[in-house]
PyMOL commands that place a pseudoatom at each C-alpha (Angstrom):
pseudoatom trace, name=CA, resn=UNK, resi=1, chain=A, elem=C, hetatm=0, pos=[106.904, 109.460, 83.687]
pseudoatom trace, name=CA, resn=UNK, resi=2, chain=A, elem=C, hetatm=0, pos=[106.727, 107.364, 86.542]
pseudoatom trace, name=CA, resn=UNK, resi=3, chain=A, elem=C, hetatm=0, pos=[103.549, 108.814, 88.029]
pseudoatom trace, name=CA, resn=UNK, resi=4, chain=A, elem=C, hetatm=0, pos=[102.082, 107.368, 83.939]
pseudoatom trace, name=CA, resn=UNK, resi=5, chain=A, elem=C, hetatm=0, pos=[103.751, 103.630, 84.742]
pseudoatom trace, name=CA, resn=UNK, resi=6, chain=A, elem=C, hetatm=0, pos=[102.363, 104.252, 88.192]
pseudoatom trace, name=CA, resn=UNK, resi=7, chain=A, elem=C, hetatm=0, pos=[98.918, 104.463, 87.102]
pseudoatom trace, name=CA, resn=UNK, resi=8, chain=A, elem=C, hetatm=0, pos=[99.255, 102.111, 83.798]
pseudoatom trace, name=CA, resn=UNK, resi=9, chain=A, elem=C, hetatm=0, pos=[100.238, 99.231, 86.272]
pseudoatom trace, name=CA, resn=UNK, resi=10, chain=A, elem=C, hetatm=0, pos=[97.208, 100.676, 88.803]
pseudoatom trace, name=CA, resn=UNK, resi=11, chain=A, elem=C, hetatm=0, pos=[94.866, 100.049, 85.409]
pseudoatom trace, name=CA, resn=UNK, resi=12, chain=A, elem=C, hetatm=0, pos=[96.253, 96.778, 84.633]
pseudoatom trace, name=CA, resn=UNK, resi=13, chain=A, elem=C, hetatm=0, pos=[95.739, 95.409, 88.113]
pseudoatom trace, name=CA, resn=UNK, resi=14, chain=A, elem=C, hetatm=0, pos=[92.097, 97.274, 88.064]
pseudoatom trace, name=CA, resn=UNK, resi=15, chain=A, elem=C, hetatm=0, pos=[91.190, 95.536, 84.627]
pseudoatom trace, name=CA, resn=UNK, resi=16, chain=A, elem=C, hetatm=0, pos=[93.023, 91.582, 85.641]
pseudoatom trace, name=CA, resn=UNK, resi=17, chain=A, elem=C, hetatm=0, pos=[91.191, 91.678, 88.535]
pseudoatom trace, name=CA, resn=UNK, resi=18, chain=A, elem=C, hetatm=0, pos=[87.101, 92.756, 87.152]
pseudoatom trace, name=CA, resn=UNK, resi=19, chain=A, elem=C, hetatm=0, pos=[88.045, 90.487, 84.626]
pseudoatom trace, name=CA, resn=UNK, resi=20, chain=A, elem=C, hetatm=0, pos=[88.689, 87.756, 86.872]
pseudoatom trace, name=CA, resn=UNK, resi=21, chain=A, elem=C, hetatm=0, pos=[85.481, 88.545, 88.793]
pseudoatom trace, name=CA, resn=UNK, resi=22, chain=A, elem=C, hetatm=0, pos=[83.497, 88.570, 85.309]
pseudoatom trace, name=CA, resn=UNK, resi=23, chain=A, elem=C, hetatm=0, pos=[84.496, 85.616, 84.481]
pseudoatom trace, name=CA, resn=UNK, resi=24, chain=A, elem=C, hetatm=0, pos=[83.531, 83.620, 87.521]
pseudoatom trace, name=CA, resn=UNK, resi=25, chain=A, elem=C, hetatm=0, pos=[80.302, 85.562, 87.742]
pseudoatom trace, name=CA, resn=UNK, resi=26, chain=A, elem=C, hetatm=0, pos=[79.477, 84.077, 84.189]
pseudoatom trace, name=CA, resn=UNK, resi=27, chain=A, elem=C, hetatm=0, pos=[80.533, 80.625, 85.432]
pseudoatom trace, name=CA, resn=UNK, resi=28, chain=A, elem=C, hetatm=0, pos=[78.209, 80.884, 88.394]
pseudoatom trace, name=CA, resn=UNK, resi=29, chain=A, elem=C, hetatm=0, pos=[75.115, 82.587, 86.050]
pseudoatom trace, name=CA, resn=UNK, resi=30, chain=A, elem=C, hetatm=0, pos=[75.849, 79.507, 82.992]
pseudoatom trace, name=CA, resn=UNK, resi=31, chain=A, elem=C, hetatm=0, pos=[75.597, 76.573, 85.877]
pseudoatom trace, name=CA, resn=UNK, resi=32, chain=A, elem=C, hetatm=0, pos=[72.376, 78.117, 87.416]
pseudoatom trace, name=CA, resn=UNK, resi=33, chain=A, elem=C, hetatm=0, pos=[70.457, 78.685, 84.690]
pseudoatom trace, name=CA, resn=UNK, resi=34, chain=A, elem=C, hetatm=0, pos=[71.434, 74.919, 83.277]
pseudoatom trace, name=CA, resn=UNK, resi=35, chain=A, elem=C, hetatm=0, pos=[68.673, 72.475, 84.207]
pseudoatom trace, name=CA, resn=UNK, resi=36, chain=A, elem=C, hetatm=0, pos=[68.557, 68.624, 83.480]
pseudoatom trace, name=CA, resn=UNK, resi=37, chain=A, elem=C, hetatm=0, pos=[67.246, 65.181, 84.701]
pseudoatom trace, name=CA, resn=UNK, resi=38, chain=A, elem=C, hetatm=0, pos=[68.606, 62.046, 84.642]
pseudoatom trace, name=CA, resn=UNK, resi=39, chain=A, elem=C, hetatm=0, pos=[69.866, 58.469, 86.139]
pseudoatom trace, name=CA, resn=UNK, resi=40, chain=A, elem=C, hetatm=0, pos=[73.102, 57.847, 87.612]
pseudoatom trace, name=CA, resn=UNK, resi=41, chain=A, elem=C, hetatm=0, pos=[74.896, 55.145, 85.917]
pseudoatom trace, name=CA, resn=UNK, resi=42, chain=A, elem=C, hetatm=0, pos=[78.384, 55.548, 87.571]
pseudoatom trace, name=CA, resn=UNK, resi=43, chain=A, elem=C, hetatm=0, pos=[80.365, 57.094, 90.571]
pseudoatom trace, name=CA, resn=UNK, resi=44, chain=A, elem=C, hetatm=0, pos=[83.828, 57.816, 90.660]
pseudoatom trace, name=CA, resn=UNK, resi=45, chain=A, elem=C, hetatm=0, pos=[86.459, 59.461, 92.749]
pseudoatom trace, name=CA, resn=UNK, resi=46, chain=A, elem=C, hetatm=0, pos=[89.087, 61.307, 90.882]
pseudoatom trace, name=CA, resn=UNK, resi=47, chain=A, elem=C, hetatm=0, pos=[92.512, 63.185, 91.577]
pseudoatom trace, name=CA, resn=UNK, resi=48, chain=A, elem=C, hetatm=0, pos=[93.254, 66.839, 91.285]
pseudoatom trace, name=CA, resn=UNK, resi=49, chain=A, elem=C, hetatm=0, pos=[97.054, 67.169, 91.496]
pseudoatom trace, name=CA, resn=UNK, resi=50, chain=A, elem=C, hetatm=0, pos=[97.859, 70.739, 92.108]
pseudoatom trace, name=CA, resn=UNK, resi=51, chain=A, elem=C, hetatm=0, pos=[101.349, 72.956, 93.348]
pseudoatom trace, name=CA, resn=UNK, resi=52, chain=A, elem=C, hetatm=0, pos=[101.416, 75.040, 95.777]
pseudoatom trace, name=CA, resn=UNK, resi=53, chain=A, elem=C, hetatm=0, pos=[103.847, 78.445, 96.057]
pseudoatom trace, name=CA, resn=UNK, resi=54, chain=A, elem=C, hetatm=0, pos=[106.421, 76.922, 97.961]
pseudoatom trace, name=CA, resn=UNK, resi=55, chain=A, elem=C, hetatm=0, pos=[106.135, 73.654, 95.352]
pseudoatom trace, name=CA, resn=UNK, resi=56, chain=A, elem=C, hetatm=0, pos=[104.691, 71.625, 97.444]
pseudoatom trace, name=CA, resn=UNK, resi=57, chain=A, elem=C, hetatm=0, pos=[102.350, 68.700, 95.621]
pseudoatom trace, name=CA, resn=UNK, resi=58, chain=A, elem=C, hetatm=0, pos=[98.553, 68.371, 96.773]
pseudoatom trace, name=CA, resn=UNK, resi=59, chain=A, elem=C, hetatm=0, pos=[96.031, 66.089, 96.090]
pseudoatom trace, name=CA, resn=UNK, resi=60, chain=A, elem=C, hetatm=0, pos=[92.579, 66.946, 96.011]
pseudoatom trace, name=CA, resn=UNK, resi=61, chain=A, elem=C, hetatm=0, pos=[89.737, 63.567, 95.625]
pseudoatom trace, name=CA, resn=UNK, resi=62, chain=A, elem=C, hetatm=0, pos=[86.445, 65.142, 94.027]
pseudoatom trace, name=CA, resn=UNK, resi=63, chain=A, elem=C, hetatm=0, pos=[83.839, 62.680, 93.600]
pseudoatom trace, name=CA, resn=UNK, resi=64, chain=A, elem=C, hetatm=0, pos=[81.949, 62.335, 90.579]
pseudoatom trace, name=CA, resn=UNK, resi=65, chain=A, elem=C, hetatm=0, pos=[78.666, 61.136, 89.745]
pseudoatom trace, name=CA, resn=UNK, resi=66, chain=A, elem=C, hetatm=0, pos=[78.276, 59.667, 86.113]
pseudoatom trace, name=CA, resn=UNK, resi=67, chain=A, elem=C, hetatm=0, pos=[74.804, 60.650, 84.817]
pseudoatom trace, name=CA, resn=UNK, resi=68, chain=A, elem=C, hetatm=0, pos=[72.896, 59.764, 81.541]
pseudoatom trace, name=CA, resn=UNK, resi=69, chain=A, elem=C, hetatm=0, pos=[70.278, 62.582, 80.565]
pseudoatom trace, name=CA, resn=UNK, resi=70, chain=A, elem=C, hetatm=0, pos=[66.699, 62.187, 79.451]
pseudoatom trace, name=CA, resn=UNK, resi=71, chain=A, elem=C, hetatm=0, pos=[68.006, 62.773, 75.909]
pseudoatom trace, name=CA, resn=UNK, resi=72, chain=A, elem=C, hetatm=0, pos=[70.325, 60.047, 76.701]
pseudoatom trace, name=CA, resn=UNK, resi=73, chain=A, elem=C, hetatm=0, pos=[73.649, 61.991, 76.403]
pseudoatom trace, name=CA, resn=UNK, resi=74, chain=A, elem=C, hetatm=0, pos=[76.107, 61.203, 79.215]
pseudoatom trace, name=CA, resn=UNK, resi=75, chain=A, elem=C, hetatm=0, pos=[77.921, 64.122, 82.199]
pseudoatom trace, name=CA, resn=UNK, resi=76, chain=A, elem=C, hetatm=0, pos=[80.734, 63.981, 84.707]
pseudoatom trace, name=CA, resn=UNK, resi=77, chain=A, elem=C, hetatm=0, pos=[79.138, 65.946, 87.286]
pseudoatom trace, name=CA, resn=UNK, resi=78, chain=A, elem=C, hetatm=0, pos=[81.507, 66.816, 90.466]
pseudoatom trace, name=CA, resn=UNK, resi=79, chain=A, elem=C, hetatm=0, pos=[79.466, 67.016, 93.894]
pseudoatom trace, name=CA, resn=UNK, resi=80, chain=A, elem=C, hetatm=0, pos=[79.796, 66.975, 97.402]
pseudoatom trace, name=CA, resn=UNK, resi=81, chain=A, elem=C, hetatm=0, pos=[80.406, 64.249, 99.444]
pseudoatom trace, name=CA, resn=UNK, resi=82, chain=A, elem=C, hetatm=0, pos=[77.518, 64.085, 101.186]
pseudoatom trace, name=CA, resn=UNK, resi=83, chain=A, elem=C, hetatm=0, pos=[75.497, 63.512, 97.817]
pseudoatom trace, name=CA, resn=UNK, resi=84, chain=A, elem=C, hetatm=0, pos=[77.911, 61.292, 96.779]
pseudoatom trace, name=CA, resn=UNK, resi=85, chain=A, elem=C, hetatm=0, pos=[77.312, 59.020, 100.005]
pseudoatom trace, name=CA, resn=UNK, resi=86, chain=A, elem=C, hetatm=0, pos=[73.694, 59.190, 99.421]
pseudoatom trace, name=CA, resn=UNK, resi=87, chain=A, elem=C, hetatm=0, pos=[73.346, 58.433, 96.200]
pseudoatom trace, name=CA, resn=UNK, resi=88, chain=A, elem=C, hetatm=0, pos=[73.346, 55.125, 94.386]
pseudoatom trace, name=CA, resn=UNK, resi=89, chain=A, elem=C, hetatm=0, pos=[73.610, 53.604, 91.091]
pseudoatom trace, name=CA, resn=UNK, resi=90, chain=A, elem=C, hetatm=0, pos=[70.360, 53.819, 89.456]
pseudoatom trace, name=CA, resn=UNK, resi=91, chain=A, elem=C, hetatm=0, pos=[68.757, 56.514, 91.863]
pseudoatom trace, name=CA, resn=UNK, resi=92, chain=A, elem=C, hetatm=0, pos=[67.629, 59.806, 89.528]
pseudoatom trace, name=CA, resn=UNK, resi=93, chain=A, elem=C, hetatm=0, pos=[68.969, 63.262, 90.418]
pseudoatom trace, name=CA, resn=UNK, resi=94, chain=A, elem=C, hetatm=0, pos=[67.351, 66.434, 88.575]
pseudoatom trace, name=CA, resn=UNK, resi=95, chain=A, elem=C, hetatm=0, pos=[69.088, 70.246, 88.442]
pseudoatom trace, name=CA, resn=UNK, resi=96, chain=A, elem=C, hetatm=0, pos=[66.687, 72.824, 88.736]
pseudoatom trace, name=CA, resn=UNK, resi=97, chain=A, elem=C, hetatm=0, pos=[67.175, 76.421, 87.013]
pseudoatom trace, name=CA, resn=UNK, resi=98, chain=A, elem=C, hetatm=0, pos=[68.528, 78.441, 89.821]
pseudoatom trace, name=CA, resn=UNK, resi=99, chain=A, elem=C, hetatm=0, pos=[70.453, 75.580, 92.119]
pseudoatom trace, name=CA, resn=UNK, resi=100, chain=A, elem=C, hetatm=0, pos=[74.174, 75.187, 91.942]
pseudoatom trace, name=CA, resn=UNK, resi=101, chain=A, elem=C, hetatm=0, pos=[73.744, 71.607, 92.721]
pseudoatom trace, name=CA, resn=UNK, resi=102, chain=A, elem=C, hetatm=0, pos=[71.584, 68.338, 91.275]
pseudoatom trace, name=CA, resn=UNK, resi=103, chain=A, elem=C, hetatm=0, pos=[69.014, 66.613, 94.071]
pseudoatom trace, name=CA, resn=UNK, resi=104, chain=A, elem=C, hetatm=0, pos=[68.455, 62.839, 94.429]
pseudoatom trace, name=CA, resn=UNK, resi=105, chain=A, elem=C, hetatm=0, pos=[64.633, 62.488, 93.257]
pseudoatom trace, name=CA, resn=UNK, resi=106, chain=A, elem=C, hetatm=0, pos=[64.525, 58.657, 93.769]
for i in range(1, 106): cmd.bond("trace and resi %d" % i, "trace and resi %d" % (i + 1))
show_as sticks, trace
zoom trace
């Protein structure tokens, strides 16, 4: 009986954690094959408040960069901080099938 719970909770951990891995792998495939172009029309820094283990409160800034599309809808799109130094209002950034991450075109 226990060797059964043994390898029920080996199967368990086995399945959690290729789930896990699926999951981000299907993140990771949906943002490279997305491509789009478009203008910045905003940049903003926000918060991610987050606990640790041992409760202790972080705070994470992740800069955004407001972008309207060609087709004129409107995305939040998180990025580095290097692009978001080097980028202004008005400047155009495209996301090319492939790239995790938009480039400044003008």
């Amino acid at each position: 009986m226990e060797r059964f719970l043994g390898l029920i909770l080996l199967l368990v951990v086995f399945g959690m954690t290729f789930g896990f891995i699926a999951i981000v792998m299907k993140a990771v495939s949906k943002a490279k094959s997305d491509t789009w172009e478009g203008e910045v029309i905003d940049k903003t820094i926000g918060e991610h408040t987050w606990r640790d283990s041992r409760k202790n409160t972080h705070v994470e800034h992740v800069p955004y960069l407001r972008v309207r599309l060609t087709d004129g809808s409107e995305r939040n799109i998180p990025v580095s901080p290097q692009l978001y130094n080097d980028v202004k209002i008005g400047d155009r950034l495209k996301k090319e099938k492939g790239s995790l991450a938009p480039r400044k075109i003008s």
